[in-house]
C-alpha positions in Angstrom: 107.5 58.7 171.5 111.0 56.5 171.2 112.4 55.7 167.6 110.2 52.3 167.4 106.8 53.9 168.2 108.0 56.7 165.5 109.0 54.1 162.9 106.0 51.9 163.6 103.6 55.1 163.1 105.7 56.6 159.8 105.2 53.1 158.1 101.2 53.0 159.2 100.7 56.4 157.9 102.6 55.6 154.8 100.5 53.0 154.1 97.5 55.0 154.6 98.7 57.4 152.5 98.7 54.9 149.4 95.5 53.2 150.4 94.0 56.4 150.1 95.6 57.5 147.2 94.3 54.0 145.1 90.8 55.3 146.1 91.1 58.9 144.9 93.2 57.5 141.8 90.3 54.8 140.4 87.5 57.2 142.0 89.3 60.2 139.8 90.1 58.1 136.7 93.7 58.7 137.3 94.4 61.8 139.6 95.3 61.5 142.9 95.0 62.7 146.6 98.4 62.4 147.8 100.6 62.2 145.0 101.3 65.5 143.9 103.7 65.8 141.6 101.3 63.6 139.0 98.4 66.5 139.7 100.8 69.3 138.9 101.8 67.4 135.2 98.3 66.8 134.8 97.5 70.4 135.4 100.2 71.2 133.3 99.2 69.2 130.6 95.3 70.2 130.9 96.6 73.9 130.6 99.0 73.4 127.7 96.1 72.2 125.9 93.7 74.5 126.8 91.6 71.9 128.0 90.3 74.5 131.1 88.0 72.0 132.4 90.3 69.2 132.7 92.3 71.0 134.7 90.3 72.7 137.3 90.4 69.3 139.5 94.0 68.8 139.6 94.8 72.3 140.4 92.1 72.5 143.1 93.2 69.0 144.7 97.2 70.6 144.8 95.7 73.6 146.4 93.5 71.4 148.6 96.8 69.5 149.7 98.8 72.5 149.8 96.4 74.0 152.6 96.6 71.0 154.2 100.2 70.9 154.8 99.8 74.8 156.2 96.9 73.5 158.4 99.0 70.3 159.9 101.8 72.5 160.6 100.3 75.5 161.6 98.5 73.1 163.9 101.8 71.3 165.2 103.0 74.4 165.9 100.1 75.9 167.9 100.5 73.2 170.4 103.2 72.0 172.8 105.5 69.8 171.0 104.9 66.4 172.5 101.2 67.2 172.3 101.6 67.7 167.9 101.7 64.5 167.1 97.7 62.8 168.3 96.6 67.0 167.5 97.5 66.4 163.7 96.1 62.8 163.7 93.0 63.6 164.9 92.9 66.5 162.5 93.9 63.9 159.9 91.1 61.2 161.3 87.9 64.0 161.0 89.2 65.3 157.7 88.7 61.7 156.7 85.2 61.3 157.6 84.2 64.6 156.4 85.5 63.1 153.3 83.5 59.5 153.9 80.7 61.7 154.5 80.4 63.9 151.2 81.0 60.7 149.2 78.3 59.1 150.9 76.1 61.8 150.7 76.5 63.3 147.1 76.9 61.3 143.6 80.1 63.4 142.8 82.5 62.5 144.4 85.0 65.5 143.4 84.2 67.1 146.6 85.5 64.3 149.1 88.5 63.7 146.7 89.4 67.6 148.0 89.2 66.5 151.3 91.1 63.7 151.3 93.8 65.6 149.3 93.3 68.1 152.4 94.1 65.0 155.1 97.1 63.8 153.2 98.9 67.3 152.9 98.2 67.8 156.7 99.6 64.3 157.6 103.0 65.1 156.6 103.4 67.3 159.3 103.2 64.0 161.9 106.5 62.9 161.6 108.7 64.5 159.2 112.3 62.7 159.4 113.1 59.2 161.3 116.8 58.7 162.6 117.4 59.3 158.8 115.2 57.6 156.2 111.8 60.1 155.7 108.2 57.8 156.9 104.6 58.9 157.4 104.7 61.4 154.6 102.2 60.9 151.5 105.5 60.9 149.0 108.2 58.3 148.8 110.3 59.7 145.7 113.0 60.4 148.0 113.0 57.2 150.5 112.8 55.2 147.2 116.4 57.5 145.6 117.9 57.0 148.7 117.0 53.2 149.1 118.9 52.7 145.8 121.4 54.8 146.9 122.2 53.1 150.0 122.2 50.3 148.5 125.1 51.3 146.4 126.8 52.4 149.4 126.4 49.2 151.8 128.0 47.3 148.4 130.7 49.4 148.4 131.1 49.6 152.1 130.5 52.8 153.2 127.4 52.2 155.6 125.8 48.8 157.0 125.9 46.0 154.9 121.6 46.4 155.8 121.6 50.2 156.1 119.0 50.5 152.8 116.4 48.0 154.7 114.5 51.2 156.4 114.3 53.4 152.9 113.0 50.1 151.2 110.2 49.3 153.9 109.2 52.8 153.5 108.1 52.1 149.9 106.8 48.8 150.4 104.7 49.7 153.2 103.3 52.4 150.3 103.1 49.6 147.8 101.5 47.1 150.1 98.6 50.3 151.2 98.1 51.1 147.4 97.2 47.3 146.8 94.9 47.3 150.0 93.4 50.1 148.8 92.3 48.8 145.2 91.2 45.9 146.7 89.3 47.4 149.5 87.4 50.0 146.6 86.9 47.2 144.8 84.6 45.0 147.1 83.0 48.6 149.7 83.3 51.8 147.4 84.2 55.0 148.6 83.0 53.5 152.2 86.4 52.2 152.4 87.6 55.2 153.5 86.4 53.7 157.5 90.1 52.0 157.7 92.2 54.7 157.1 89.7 57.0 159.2 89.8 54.5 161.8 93.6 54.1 161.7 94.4 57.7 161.9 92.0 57.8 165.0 93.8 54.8 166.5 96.8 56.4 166.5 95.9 59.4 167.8 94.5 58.0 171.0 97.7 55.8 171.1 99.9 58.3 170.9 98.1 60.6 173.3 98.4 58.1 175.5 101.6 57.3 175.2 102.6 61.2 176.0 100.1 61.6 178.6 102.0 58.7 180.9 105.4 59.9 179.9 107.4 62.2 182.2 107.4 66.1 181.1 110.8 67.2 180.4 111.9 69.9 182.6 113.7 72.9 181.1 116.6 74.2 183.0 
């Protein structure tokens, strides 16, 4: 895929990422399935307590994101390269629905929350870095620094007087998922879960299309 397919899919997986993390953090009462470093102080906090129970769910949903991240990659690495990118997305798509699935099909809902912390570890390994502003991961800590950052710079100019727009669409398009994502749980549950399911599938098929009609690159 070219820059602007790569863009287009790091901002549509951002946004999934905080559309799924609004689910898991109203259906968890304020934990989360992509947002980890909130799960480790929560953890941390449970523990210093000694409030064992408490902390069981954030420390399994970090493990559960955690082997994730080693699935997605171990899985982009397995294939050929150009081939990683609908191979982790359709990973992403099923682990989904076998989330959608559990929540439909038990009344605790702890279970799919480890799945979808499972999705959003391996989606990070889609697209990692874009011609220099990170999109598609489940974290935007660091787009949202270096937004400010460049901001600073273009002022004093050092970069493009619009070099910070990328870094700043990267955390709106998290924003504007989160807010689709309490809306959406608001008005179908836990069934909301179809859209990102059915986004992640979409761009899987879309992307494996896209490689299968471009040429191979020949190695000398």
């Amino acid at each position: 895929m070219n820059r602007s397919w790569q863009l287009a899919y790091g901002l549509a997986l951002t946004a999934t990422a905080g559309y799924v993390d609004a689910l898991g953090f109203i259906e968890l009462g304020g934990l989360y399935t992509s947002f980890m470093s909130g799960n480790t102080t929560q953890f941390s906090v449970s523990l210093g307590r000694g409030e064992w129970r408490h902390a069981l769910l954030p420390c399994l949903l970090v493990t559960m994101f955690f082997v994730g991240s080693v699935l997605g990659s171990g899985l982009a690495l397995a294939v050929p390269a150009r081939w990683a990118t609908p191979i982790v997305l359709a990973f992403e798509a099923l682990t989904v629905l076998g989330a959608l699935s559990l929540g439909l099909a038990t009344p605790d809902h702890g279970l799919a929350s480890l799945f979808m912390a499972l999705a959003m570890g391996a989606q990070n390994a889609v697209l990692a870095q874009v011609q220099g502003f990170r999109a598609g991961t489940t974290f935007v800590t660091g787009a949202l620094f270096s937004f400010g950052q460049k901001v600073a710079l273009a002022l004093t100019g050092r970069i493009p007087r619009y070099g910070w727009v990328g870094d700043g669409v990267v955390w709106l398009a998290l924003l504007c998922g989160a807010l689709g994502g309490t809306v959406a749980y608001g008005r179908f549950g836990l069934t909301a879960l179809v859209l990102p399911a059915g986004i992640t599938t979409g761009l899987a098929v879309v992307s494996a299309l896209l490689i299968a009609r471009a040429p191979v690159e020949k190695t000398a």
